[in-house]
C-alpha positions as CSV (number, residue, x, y, z in Angstrom):
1,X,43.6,-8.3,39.2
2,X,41.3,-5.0,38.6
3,X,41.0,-2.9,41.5
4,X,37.3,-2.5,42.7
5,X,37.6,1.4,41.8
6,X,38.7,0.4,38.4
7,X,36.5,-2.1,38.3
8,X,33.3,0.8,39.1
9,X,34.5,3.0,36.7
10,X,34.1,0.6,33.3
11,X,30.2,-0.9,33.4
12,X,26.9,1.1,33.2
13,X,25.6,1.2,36.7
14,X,21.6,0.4,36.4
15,X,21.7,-1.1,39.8
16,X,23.3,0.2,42.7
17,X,22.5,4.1,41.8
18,X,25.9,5.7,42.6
19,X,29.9,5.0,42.1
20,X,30.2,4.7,45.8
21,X,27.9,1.8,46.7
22,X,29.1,0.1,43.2
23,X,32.9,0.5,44.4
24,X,32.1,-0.7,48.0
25,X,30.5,-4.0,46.5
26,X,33.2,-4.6,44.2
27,X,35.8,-4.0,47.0
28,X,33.6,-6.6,48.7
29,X,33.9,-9.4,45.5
30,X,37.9,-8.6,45.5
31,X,38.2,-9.1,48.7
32,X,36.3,-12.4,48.8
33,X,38.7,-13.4,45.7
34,X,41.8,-12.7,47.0
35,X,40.9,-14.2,50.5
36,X,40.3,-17.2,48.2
37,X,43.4,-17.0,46.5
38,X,45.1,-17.1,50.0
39,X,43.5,-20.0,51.3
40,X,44.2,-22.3,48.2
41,X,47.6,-22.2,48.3
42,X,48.5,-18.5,46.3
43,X,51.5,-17.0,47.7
44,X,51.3,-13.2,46.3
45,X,48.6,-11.5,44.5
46,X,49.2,-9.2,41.9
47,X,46.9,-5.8,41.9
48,X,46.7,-3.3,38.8
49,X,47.0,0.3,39.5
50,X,44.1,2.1,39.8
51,X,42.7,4.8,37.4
52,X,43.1,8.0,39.5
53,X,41.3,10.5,36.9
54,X,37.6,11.1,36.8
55,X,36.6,10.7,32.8
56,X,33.7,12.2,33.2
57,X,33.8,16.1,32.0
């Protein structure tokens, strides 16, 4: 599973106006998901890194 900083980094933002807020509400989606996970039975869950470098120049 993406990290929510991945996650922000990928689509074109025409909605929440900034990385910041668009991280923080994808934080919130992964959070729900894995919580999920959790309560169905899932024993581990598996994170990719995140990307660490800024792309933009």
């Amino acid at each position: 599973m993406p990290g929510p900083f991945t996650m922000s980094q990928q689509p074109v933002d025409e909605h929440y106006k900034g990385p910041r807020t668009l991280g923080l509400a994808y934080a919130a989606a992964v959070n729900e998901e894995v919580l999920e996970l959790f309560a169905t039975g899932a024993a581990t869950v598996r994170r990719e890194l995140e990307i660490l470098e800024d792309a933009t120049p």
